[in-house]
Every structure is written in structure tokens, then in C-alpha cells.
N, C-alpha and C positions, 0 to 999 in steps of 0.2 A: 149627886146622882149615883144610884147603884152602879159599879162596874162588872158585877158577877154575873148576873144575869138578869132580864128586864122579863117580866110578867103583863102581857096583854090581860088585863081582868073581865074586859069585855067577851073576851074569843075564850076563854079559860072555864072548862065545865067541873075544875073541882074533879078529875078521875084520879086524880094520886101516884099517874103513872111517872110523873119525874120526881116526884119522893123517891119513891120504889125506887131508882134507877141510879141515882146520883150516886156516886161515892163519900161525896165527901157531907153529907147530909145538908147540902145546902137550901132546900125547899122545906116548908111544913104549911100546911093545911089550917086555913084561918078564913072564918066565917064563909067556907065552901068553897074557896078559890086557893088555890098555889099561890104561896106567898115567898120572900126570902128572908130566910131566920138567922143563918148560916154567915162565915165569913171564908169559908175558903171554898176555892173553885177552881180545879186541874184545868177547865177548858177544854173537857172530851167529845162534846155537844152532846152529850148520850140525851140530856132532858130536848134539847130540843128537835133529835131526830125520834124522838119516841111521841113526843107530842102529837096528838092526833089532831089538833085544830090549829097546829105552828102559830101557838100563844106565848110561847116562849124562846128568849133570844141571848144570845151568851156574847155580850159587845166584843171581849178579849180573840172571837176568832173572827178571820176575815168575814166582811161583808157578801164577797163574791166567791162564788164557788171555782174550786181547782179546772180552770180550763186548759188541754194540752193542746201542742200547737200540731202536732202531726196524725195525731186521729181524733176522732170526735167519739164523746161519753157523755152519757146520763147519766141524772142524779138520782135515780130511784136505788133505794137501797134494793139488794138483790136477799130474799128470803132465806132461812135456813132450810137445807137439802134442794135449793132449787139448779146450783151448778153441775155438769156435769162429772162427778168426781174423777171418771175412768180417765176424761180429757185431760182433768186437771192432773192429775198423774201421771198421764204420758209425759206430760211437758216438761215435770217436772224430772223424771226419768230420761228424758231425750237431749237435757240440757246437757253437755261437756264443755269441758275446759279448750279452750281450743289455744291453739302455739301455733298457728300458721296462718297467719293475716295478709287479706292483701292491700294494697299500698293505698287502696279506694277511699277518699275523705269519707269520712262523719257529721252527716249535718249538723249544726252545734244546737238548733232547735227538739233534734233528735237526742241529743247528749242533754240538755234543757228537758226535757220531758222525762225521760230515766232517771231524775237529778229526783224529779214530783215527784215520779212512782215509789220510789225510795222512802220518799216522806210518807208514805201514806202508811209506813208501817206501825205497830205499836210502840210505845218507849213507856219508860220505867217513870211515873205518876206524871203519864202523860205530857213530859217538857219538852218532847219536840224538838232536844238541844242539836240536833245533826248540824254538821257544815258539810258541804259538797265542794268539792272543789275539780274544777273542770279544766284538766287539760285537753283542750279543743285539736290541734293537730301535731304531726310529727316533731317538727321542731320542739316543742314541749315538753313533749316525752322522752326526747333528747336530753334536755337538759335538766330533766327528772333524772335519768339514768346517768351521764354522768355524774351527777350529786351523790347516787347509792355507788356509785364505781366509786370514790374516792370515799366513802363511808367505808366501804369491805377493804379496799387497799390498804387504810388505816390497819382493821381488824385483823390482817391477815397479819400484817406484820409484827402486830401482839401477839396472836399465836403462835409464831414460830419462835418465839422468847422464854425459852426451858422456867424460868423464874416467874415467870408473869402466868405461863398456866399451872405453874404447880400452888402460887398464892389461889389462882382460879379454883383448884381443887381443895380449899382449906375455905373457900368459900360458899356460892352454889355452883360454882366447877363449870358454868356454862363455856367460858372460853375453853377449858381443857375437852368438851363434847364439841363447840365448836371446830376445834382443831382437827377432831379425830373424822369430823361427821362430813362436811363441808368445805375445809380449808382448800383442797386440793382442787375439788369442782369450780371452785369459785374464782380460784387462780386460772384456773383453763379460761371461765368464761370469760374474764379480762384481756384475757391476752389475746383468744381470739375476736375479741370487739377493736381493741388497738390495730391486729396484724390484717382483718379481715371486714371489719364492722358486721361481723356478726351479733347478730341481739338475741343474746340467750337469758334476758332479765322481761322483756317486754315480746319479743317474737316477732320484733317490727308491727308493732300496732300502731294503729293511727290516731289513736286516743286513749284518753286514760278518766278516771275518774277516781278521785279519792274520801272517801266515805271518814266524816270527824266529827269530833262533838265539841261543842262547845262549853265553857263553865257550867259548872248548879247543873250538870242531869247527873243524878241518882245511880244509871246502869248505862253507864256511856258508852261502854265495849258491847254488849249485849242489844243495846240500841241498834248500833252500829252494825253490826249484823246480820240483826233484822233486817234493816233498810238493805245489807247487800242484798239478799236470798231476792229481794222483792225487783232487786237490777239485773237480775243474773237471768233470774224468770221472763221479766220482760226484755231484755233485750235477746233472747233466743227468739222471742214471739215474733221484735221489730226485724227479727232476719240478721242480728249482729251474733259474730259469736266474743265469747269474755271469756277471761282467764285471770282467777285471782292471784296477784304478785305478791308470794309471803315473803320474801327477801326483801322488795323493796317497802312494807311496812313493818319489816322490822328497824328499818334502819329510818324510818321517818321516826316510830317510837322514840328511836333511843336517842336521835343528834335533831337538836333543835336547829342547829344552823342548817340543815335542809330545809325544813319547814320552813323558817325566815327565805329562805333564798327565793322561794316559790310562793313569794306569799302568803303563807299560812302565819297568822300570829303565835306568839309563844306561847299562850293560855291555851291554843285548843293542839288536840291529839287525833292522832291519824290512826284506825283503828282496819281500816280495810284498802286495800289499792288493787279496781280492776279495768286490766288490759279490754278494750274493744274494739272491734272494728269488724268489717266483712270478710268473710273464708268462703272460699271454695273447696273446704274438706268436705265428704258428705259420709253420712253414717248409712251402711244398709240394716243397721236392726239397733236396738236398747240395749244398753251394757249389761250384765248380770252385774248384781251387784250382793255381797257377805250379807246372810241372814243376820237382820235386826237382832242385838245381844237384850232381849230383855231378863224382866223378872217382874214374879209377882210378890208384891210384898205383904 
């Protein structure tokens, strides 16, 4: 049995529109009906949302359509120019980073449905490799942070070794810039989480979310990415505010015994980590934001 894709010849009028469509030229036209010629198939469903008589079925993607568990959506695709763009750009200009959470749980249904929207983004020949990983409440996040507290503690105490940043600088020097850029900040932040528990890594968020990919994708960090921008969008929309932690995915990058500690296998990489939860910060207008650097080439 074919696994690419299944051809209804009955329902099938022969219009050529999943030729056209396909990338990977998996269809050709044979005695007036769409047929499969082809052996390879990304599994984009482009042929079978373009299908006008849904004669055509790609077994490789689920059966059941994406349903979320805390609002309700339809499956009709939404035309070109028919969204609002001005809305769409407020949102996306309204969105900030937010550092002041309050201690208010996260439905984990809610965190479950930002995990889909994420997914819904493009990836690099369509593989879809993302892993999600859900820290559901404080405690969690706790012991996420301390994992990155004892990653910097390590690092700090590299940098303050004259010989070990000056090899840094014979190399690509990042210790010898981390010394000069960060060391000092970082030492505060520690110290005041030991003397105070203050959380100057997470802001006392009540969840976290960490965006990974898994083996075989092609553009794993670019993925990854992707899929934040599309978390970040919606969970301003579900009323959460987020704040991406580049400290503490640097230090998931680089020391695998984090990722083991929390579950994450050694094969995949952690390319984004964001804080969320409820604020009571409120904004009375949209940030100005540095004229776009382009060029015409």
C-alpha cells in the first residue's frame, strides 16, 4: 500500500492542482486523474488542502485535526488578505517581555495548547522535528534554575582564571567577553537568589516552556524559533505575559547534564526557553521601536 499519499479516483477531476503544488513532485497526471509517480513526500498536506473535491489524503499526517483544549477553532483555511493586518501588528508590537510575574498558576491545558501553536509554525522540509518541554509549575522552574545557577557558578569561576581566559582569547575568546560582559552581573544574581531568593534568571515565573528539536531537522535552531515567535504571539493574546531566558538556554546548549537532569535526552537541543505566567504590569501605549535597517539590493 502506498504511504505517500492515497488518490480517491472516483472524487478526482483530473484539475492538476496537487501537481502544481507539491514540492517534491510527488503526483503526475495519468489517463485524466492524479496519480502517484513520485517517492518522496515532506508531508506539508499542501495537495490535500488545495484539493477541491478532498480526493486526496497524505496517511503520514494525523487523521484528526489539531484540536485545543481552551478555545475553540475552525478548520477553514483563512484566504490571502482577508486578516486584519493593522490588528495583526498591533499584537505583534504590543507584545513585551515581561519580568514581573505573579505567583498565579498556569493551567497546564493552557501551557498544552502554546506547546500546538508553536507547532503550527514552518520548519526547514517540513520535519516538524520540535520537542516541547513543559515545565508546568514553580517548583520546576526551581529546579531548572538551580541547574543554570550551578552551570554559571562553574563558568564564573573559569573566568576569573588569568590563564584560562587568556587560552579563551587565542581561541574564539568567548570566556575572555564573557568575563568582561557578564561575569559581575551574574555573580550579583546568585548571590542575591542564595541571600534573598530573589529570581533574577526566571522573575519568579510560574512556568516555563522550552522549545527543542529533535534529530534529522535540517534548520533545528531556525525552527525553533519559529515556533517561539508563534508562543510569544499567543500567549499575550491568552492574557499570559513571557520573557525569553537567553541565559538559561545558553547553558541548556552547552552542559548536557542539565538536559538529562530534566528530562530532556541527549540527542535533542534546546534552542529557546520562555518564562510565563500572569502580570499585572500594564502598558499605556506601544514602545517605539529603531527604524527597520534595510537595503535594496
Amino acid at each position: 500500500m502506498n504511504d505517500l499519499a492515497v488518490i480517491d479516483v472516483e472524487k478526482c477531476i483530473g484539475c492538476g492542482r496537487c501537481i502544481d503544488i507539491c514540492p517534491t513532485s510527488l503526483f503526475t497526471l495519468r489517463d485524466g486523474k492524479s496519480t502517484v509517480a513520485g517517492t518522496k513526500c515532506i508531508a506539508c498536506g499542501h495537495c490535500e488542502s488545495v484539493c477541491p473535491q478532498e480526493a486526496v489524503r497524505v496517511p503520514l499526517l494525523d487523521e484528526d485535526p489539531v484540536q485545543y483544549a481552551t478555545f475553540p477553532i475552525g478548520e477553514e483555511w483563512v484566504p490571502y488578505g482577508t486578516p486584519e493586518i493593522a490588528e495583526l501588528v498591533s499584537l505583534m508590537r504590543s507584545r513585551r517581555s515581561c519580568r514581573h510575574f505573579l505567583d498565579t498558576p498556569v493551567d497546564h491545558a493552557v501551557l498544552e495548547d502554546l506547546a500546538q501553536i508553536g507547532a503550527s509554525a514552518p520548519s526547514g522540509t517540513n520535519c516538524q522535528a520540535w520537542r516541547f518541554t513543559i515545565l508546568p509549575d514553580r517548583p520546576a522552574v526551581v529546579k531548572l534554575l538551580a541547574e543554570v545557577q550551578r552551570f554559571f557558578k562553574r563558568l564564573n569561576r573559569l573566568a576569573r582564571m588569568p590563564l584560562v581566559r587568556f587560552i579563551s582569547r587565542l581561541g574564539n575568546g568567548e570566556l575572555d567577553k564573557y568575563c568582561r560582559e557578564h561575569c559581575a552581573s551574574v555573580e550579583e544574581a546568585l548571590t542575591e537568589w542564595n541571600e534573598s531568593r530573589k529570581d533574577s534568571l526566571f522573575f519568579d515565573a510560574p512556568a516555563v516552556i522550552l522549545v527543542g528539536s529533535k534529530p534529522g531537522a535540517s534548520t533545528p535552531a531556525e525552527d525553533a524559533l519559529l515556533a517561539t515567535q508563534n508562543i510569544l504571539l499567543a500567549a499575550h493574546a491568552m492574557g499570559l505575559g513571557s520573557c525569553l531566558i537567553g541565559f538559561a538556554a545558553a547553558a541548556l546548549k552547552r552542559d548536557a547534564t542539565i538536559r538529562k537532569r530534566i528530562g530532556i535526552p541527549e540527542e535533542e537541543l534546546v534552542h529557546a526557553v520562555i518564562a510565563l505566567g500572569y502580570t499585572d504590569t500594564e502598558f499605556h501605549r506601544i514602545t517605539r521601536r529603531k527604524k527597520a535597517d534595510t537595503r535594496s539590493a
